[in-house]
DODREN-743825 format. One record per residue (C-alpha): x, y, z. Coordinates in steps of 0.05 Angstrom, whole numbers, padded with zeros to 5 digits, always signed. Example, Ala and Ser with C-alpha at 12.3 -4.5 7.8 and 13.67 -1.06 7.14 Angstrom:
+00246-00090+00156 +00273-00021+00143 
***
This chain:
+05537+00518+04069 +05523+00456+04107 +05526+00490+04178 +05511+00563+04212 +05572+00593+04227 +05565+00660+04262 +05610+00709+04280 +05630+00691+04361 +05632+00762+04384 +05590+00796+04447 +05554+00858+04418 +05563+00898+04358 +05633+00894+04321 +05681+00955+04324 +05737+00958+04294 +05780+00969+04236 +05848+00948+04183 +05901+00927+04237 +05973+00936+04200 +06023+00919+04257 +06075+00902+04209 +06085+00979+04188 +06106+00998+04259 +06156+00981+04299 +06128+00920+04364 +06130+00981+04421 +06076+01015+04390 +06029+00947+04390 +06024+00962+04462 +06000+01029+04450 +05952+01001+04402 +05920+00953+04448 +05916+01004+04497 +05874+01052+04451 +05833+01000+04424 +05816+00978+04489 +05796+01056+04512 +05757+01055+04439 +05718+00989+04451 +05746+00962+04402 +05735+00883+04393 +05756+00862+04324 +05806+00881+04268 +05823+00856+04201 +05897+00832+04207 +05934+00813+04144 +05906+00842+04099 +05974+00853+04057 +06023+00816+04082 +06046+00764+04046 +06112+00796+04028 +06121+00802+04109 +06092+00724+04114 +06131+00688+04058 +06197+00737+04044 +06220+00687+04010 +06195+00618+03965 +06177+00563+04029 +06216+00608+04082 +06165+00631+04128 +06165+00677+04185 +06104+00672+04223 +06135+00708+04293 +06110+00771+04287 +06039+00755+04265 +06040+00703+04324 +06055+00764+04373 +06007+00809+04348 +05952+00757+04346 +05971+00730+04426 +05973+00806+04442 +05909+00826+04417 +05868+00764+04445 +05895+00771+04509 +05868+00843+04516 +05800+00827+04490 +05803+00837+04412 +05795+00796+04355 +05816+00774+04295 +05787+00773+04228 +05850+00742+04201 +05866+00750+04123 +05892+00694+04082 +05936+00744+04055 +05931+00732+03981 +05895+00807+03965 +05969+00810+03936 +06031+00777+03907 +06107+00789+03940 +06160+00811+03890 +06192+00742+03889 +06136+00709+03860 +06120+00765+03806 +06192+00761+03795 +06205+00683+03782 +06139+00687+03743 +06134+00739+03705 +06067+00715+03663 +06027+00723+03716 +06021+00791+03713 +05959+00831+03683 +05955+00846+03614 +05894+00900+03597 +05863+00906+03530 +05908+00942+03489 +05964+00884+03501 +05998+00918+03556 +06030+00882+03612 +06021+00915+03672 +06079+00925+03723 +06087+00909+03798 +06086+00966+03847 +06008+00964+03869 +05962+00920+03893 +05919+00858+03860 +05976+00852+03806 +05964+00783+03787 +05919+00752+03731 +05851+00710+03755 +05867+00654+03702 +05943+00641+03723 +05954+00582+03741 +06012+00593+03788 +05970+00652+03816 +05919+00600+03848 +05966+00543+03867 +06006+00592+03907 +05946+00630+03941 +05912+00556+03955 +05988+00530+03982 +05986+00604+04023 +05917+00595+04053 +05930+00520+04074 +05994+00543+04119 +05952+00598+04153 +05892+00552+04164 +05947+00507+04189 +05973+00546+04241 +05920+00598+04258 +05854+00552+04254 +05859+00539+04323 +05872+00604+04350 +05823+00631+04405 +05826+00698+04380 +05812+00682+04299 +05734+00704+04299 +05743+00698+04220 +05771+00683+04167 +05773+00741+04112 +05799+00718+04042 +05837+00766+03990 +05811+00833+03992 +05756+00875+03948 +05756+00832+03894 +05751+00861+03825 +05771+00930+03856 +05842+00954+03818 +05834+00888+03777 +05769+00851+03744 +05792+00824+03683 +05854+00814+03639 +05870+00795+03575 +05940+00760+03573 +05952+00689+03543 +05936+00654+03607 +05859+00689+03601 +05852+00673+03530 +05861+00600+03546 +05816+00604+03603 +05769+00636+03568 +05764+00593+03512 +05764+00530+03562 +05702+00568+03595 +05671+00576+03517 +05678+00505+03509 +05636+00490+03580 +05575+00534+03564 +05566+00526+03489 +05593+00454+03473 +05609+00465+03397 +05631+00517+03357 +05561+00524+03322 +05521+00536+03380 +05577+00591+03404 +05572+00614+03330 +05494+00623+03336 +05501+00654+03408 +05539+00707+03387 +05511+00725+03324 +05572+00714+03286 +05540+00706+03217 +05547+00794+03230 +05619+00819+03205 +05645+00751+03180 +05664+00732+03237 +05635+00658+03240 +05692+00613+03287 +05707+00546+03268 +05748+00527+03323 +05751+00550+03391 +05826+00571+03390 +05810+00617+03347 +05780+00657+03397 +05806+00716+03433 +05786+00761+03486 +05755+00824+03473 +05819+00862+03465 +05816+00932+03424 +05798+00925+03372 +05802+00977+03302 +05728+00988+03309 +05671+00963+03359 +05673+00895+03384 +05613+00834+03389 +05570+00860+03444 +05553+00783+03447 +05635+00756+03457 +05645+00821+03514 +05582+00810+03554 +05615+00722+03557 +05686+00759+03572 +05656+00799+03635 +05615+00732+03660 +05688+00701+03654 +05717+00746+03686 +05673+00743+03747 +05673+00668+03749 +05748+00667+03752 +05750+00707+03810 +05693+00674+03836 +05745+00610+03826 +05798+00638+03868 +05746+00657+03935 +05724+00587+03921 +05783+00548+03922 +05811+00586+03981 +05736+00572+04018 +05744+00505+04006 +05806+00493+04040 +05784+00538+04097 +05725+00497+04098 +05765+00434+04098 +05816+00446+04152 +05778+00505+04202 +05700+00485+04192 +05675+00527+04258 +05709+00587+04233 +05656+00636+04188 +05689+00661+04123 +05684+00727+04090 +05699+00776+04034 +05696+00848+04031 +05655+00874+03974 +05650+00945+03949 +05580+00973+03946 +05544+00946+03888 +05605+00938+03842 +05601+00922+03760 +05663+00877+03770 +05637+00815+03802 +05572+00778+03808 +05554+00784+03887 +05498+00741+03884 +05550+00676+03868 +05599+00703+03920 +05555+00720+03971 +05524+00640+03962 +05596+00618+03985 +05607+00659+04042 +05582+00656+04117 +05587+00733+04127 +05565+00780+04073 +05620+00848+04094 +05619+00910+04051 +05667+00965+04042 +05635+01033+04038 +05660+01095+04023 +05613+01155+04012 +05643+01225+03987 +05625+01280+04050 +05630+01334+03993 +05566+01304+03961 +05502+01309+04005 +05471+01247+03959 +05517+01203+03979 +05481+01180+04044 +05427+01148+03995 +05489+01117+03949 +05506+01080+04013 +05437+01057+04032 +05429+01035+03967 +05490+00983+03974 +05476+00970+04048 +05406+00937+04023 +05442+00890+03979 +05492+00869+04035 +05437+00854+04072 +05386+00823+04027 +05447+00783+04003 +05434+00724+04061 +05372+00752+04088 +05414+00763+04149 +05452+00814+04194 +05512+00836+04151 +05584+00883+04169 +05622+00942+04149 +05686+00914+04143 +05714+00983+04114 +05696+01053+04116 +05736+01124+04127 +05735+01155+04189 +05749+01221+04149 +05784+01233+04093 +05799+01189+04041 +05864+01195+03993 +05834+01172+03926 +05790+01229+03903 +05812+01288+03866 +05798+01333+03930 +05790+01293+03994 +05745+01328+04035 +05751+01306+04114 +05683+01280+04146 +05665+01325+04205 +05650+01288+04275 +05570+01284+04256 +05576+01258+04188 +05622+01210+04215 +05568+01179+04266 +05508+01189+04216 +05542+01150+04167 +05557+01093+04212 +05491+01097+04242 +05463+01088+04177 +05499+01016+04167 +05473+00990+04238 +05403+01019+04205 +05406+00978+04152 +05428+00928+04189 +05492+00918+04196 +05522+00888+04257 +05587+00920+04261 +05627+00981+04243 +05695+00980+04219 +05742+01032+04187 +05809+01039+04143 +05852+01034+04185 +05871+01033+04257 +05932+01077+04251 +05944+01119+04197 +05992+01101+04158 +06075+01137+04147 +06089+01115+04084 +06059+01079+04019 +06007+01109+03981 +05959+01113+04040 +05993+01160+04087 +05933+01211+04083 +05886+01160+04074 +05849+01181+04150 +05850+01120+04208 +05818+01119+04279 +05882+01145+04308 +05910+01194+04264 +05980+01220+04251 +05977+01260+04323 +05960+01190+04349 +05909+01192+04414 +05903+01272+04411 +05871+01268+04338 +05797+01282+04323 +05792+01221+04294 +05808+01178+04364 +05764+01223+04399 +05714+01214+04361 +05728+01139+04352 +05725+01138+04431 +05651+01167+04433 +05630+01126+04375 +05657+01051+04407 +05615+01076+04475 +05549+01087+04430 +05553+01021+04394 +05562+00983+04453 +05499+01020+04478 +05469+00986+04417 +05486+00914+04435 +05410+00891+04439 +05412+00905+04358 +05456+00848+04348 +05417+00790+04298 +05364+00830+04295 +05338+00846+04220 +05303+00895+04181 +05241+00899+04165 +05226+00909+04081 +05157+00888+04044 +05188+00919+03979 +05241+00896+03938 +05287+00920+03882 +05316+00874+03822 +05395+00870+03817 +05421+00836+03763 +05489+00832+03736 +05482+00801+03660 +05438+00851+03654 +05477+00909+03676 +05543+00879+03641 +05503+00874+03573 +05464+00947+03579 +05534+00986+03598 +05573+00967+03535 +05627+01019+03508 +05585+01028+03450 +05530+01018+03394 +05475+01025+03444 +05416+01075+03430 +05445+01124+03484 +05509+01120+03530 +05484+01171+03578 +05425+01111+03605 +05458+01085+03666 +05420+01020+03707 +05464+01041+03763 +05440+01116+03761 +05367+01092+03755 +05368+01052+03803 +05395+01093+03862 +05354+01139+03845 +05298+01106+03851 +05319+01077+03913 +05329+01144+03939 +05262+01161+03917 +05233+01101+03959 +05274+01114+04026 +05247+01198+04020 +05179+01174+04017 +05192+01126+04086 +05200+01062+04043 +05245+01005+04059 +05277+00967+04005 +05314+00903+03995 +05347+00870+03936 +05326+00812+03896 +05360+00767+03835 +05314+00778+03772 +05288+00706+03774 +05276+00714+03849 +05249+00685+03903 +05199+00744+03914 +05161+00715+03967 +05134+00761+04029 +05148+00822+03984 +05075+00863+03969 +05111+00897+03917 +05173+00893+03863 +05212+00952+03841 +05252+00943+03763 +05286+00999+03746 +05308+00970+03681 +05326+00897+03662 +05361+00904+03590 +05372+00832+03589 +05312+00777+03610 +05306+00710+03611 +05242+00673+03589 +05250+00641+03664 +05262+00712+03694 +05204+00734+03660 +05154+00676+03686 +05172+00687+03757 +05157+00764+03749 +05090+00747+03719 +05075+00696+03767 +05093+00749+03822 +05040+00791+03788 +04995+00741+03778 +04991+00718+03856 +04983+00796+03875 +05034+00827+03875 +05046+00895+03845 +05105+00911+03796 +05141+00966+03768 +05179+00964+03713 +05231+01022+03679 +05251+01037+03609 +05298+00997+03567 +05267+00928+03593 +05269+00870+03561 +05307+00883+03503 +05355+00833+03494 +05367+00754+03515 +05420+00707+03550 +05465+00714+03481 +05447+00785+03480 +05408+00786+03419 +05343+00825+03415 +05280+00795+03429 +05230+00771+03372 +05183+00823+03368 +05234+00870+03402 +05226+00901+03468 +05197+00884+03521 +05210+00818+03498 +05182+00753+03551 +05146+00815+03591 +05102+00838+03536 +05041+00801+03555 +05051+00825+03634 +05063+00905+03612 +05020+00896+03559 +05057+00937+03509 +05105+00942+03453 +05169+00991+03445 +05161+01016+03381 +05221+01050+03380 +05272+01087+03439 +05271+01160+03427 +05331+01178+03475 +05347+01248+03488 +05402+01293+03460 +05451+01322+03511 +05417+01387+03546 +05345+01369+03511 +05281+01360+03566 +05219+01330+03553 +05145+01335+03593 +05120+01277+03634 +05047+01296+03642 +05008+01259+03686 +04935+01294+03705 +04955+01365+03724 +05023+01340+03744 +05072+01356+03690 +05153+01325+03707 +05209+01330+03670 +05242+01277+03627 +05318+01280+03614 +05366+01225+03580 +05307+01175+03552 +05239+01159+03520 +05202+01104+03493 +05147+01103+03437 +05094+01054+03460 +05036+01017+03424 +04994+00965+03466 +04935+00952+03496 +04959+00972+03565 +04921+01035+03591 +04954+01101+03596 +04968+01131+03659 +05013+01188+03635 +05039+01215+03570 +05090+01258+03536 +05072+01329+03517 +05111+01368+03465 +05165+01337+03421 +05157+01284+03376 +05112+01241+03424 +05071+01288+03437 +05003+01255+03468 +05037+01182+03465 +05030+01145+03528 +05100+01148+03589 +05073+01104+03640 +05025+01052+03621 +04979+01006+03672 +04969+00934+03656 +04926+00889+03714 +04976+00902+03775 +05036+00909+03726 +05066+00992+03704 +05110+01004+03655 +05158+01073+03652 +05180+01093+03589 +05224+01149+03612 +05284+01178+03661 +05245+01220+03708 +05272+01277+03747 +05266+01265+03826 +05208+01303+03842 +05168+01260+03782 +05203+01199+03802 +05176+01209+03880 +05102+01221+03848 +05104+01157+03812 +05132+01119+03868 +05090+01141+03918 +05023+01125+03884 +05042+01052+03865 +05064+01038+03933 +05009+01063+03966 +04970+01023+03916 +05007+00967+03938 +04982+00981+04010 +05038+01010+04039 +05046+01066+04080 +05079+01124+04049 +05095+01203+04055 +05056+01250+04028 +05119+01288+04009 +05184+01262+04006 +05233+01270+04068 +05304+01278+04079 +05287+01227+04141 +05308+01162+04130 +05275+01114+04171 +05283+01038+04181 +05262+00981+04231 +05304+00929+04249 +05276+00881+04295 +05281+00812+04331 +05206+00792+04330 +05193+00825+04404 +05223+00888+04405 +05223+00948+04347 +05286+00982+04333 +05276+01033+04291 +05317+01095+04261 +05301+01153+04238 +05375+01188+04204 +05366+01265+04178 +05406+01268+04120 +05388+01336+04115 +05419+01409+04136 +05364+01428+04178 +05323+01405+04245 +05269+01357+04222 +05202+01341+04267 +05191+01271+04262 +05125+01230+04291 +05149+01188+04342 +05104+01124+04368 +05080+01113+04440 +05119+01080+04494 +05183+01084+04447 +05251+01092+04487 +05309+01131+04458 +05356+01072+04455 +05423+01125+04475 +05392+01164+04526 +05346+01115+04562 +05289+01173+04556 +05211+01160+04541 +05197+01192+04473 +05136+01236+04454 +05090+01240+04404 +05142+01279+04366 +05208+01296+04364 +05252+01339+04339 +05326+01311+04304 +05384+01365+04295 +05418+01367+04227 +05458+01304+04218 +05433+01270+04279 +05398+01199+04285 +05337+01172+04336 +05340+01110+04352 +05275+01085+04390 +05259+01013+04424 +05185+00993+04428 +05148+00934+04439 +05138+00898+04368 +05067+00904+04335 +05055+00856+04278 +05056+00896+04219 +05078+00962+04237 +05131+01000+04202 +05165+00983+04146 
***
């Protein structure tokens, strides 16, 4: 970016999805009215309204949006204004037919939901660029646009397709990154099958196929794939960039998704804004939230928002279990945590129709009487108690290594030594294991920068670059301590297997060889034994040879005495899936080895520090079902009740602390 451009609003956003087009104009007064008793200060406006924009090709009506957006600013609230293109209107599908979706099996998909356009169409981008030029036309200079948000959850319903339109794209896209046909040939090992190309057109997507496909030609279709939607945020930044240049820009991501390289899209965007969504039936899913919440805001190294969450129920599950009042604020206490600088929820009024109606809003179907606004109403009072938070960041001296080529190549359909070994699974669980032992943790790219980080956390990296590599040694090698997991290293760019087979450029750092993977069958258990420890191993095992020293080994089975976790200068190696009780052992002695303070025994206390350099902000969030005791430090003020805090105190089931103390260099994580 060649400026700063921040996010013009007093305090901590709150907020949610504004759809004034789906109600009649005398309940916009009503809304302002509520959202002004809520505190609320910003809404997402647009989102999906191009049908309501454009209802025809070049006739506009811009009336109604004009209303809304002179109504809202002159009652205090915001704008983060869509460029409406998250979906086509039926006029365009209609005179263009080939611009829908085609998915693998050859079948064109129909109109009816949302995202139902191809990323390589042609007429697809000219007529979202043409659509975000006449909104940064006649909105840019708005008082009450705070920003700009483009499309919607890319690579959500859609990620990839495989129609004509793709093929040629993807062939064009070929042709950049190899340069001839031999070197594609090579790349993809295509001497394996007969299926050596000698021209590019004769190249397809990775379509079905009558038996498996190159793991090679899929793991260049999903890098595609991202890049063309990559294309489409980029060519709509770049006009909003062009014609509104104070204005920040946004996109709403989902978590740590497989459809779309963050990293890239975060690069191109001033606000990094996630969309989180974690299941109240399942009492993990508070760590499956932190987990994305440190990518959103390790992304820019900066403060960060939740652009969408459910203030209950959701209406895409199988059983949609409503969040009670408590969950409700826990969960959104855990985004400021993590810091985040603003709440925001789907949606503002819940819906009548569509396929959303029971999808829960901050004013539910009783409208003000609803548990939902009166819980909304408490909830904008404590996050404006919270203002002091805003810009402030959180403190981390570990990180974790996301990568996406790596995840795309070690998740293919097939012909891998197991389909149960998950990178995702791993790594929130490791993650999880971190944040019970009192550990903060960002998120890194593979080939970093690592810098200010005492130690790095791999929970598998299938596919490594030789450069990759050297900047993990070179960590190493200036002191800093790294842990890598099973099924490391096995593979390339091309995805071809290492010479010398895994872990490929990281042998010399680990020190060892992978012999051969020795995963698990379905139900089977093995023994992690590490000194009078013993943990057990589900899903996957490694047989190692190497000069590494053993810290662990297997015992039973057919690895019986062979070494699981292996020590190499201030590099560890684990062979295995751990269960979480083995995975908190291991974790706990290489970060205190790395100098960190950690838990004796693992918590269901999450704690993090955010902080502005003078003042501490930290958060302790009890994910559990029970009271907790937590140790709280001196001169610390609960941030929500203005009281002086003890040595210790005690937080109800469900319930955050939030404490304010005078910042010590060092302290805390």
């Amino acid at each position: 970016m060649s400026k700063s451009r921040s996010l013009d609003i007093a305090g901590l956003v709150f907020g949610g999805d504004y759809n004034p087009e789906q109600w009649p104009e005398e309940v916009w007064l009503d809304d302002v009215r509520l959202m002004n008793a809520a505190g609320v200060n910003l809404v997402s406006l647009g989102v999906f309204s191009w049908s309501k924009l454009e209802p025809a090709p070049e006739r506009f009506d811009f009336g109604w949006l004009d209303r809304v957006l002179d109504l809202l600013y002159a009652h205090g609230i915001k704008a983060d204004l869509a460029t409406a293109t998250a979906s086509p209107p039926p006029w365009l599908v209609r005179a263009h037919p080939e611009m829908l979706p085609v998915d693998a099996s050859g079948v064109r998909l129909e109109f009816g939901s949302r995202q139902t356009y191809c990323p390589s169409s042609p007429v697809w981008r000219e007529n979202t660029v043409r659509l975000c030029t006449k909104m940064a036309k006649r909105y840019g200079e708005h008082p009450g646009l705070a920003m700009w948000h483009v499309s919607n959850e890319y690579g959500d319903e859609l990620s990839r397709c495989w129609c004509p339109a793709s093929a040629n794209a993807f062939r064009q896209w070929l042709r950049r990154r190899y340069l001839t046909i031999d070197a594609l040939n090579a790349a993809w090992g295509a001497t394996v099958w007969s299926q050596i190309y000698t021209d590019f057109g004769q190249i397809e997507p990775p379509r079905a196929t009558t038996g498996p496909g190159n793991p090679a030609q899929r793991l260049d279709f999903l890098r595609f794939s991202s890049d063309e939607l990559l294309g489409l945020f980029s060519a709509e930044v770049e006009v909003l960039r062009e014609l509104t240049p104070d204005v920040p820009v946004t996109t709403n991501f989902m978590g740590i998704s497989p459809g779309t390289n963050y990293w890239q899209f975060a690069g191109r965007e001033d606000i990094v804004s996630d969309d989180a969504y974690p299941d109240p039936a399942d009492a993990d899913s508070g760590y499956g939230a932190g987990f994305g919440y440190s990518f959103m805001r390790s992304a820019k190294h900066q403060p960060w928002l939740l652009l969408e969450s459910a203030p209950s129920a959701v209406n895409w599950r199988d059983v949609n279990v409503p969040k009670t009042s408590a969950r409700r604020r826990l969960d959104a206490m855990a985004a400021i945590a993590h810091g985040c600088d603003g709440v925001m929820y789907f949606q503002w009024r819940q819906a009548r129709q569509g396929p959303e109606r029971f999808h829960s809003a901050m004013v539910g179907h009783r409208g003000e009487a609803s548990r939902t606004f009166q819980d909304s109403l408490r909830l904008g009072a404590e996050l404006a108690a919270l203002a002091p938070l805003k810009g402030t960041t959180v403190r981390a001296r570990v990180a974790m290594v996301v990568d996406w080529d790596s995840w795309w190549a070690s998740s293919a359909p097939e012909c891998l030594p197991s389909q149960r070994l998950s990178w995702a699974e791993q790594a929130r669980a490791w993650h999880k294991a971190a944040t019970m032992l009192g550990v903060t943790v960002d998120m890194v790219p593979a080939e970093g920068p690592f810098d200010g980080y005492v130690a790095l956390l791999i929970p598998g990296l299938f596919l490594v670059t030789k450069a990759q590599a050297d900047a993990i040694t070179a960590y190493a090698e200036s002191g800093g301590r790294v842990l890598v997991g099973c099924f490391s290293g096995v593979v390339d760019e091309t995805n071809s297997v290492h010479n010398g087979g895994a872990p490929g450029p990281l042998r010399q750092l680990l020190g060892v060889e992978v012999d051969e993977f020795w995963p698990l069958a379905d139900g089977e258990t093995g023994v992690f034994k590490w000194g009078a420890d013993a943990f057990a191993v589900s899903l996957w095992q490694e047989a190692l040879e190497g000069d590494a020293r053993g810290l662990s080994h297997y015992e039973g089975g057919p690895l019986d005495g062979r070494p699981a976790m292996t020590e190499n200068g201030r590099a560890r190696y684990l062979s295995c899936v751990l269960d979480d009780a083995g995975l908190v052992a291991v974790l706990r002695e290489f970060l205190a080895d790395a100098g960190l303070p950690v838990r004796q025994t693992a918590s269901p206390i999450e704690r993090i520090t955010r902080t502005d350099g003078q003042t501490d902000y930290t958060f302790w969030l009890n994910h559990a079902e029970a009271p907790q005791l937590v140790e709280t430090p001196a001169g610390a003020v609960d941030m929500l009740t203005g009281q002086c805090l003890g040595p210790t105190t005690t937080i109800a089931a469900g319930d955050v602390l939030i404490a304010a103390k005078h910042s010590e260099e060092g302290a805390g994580q």
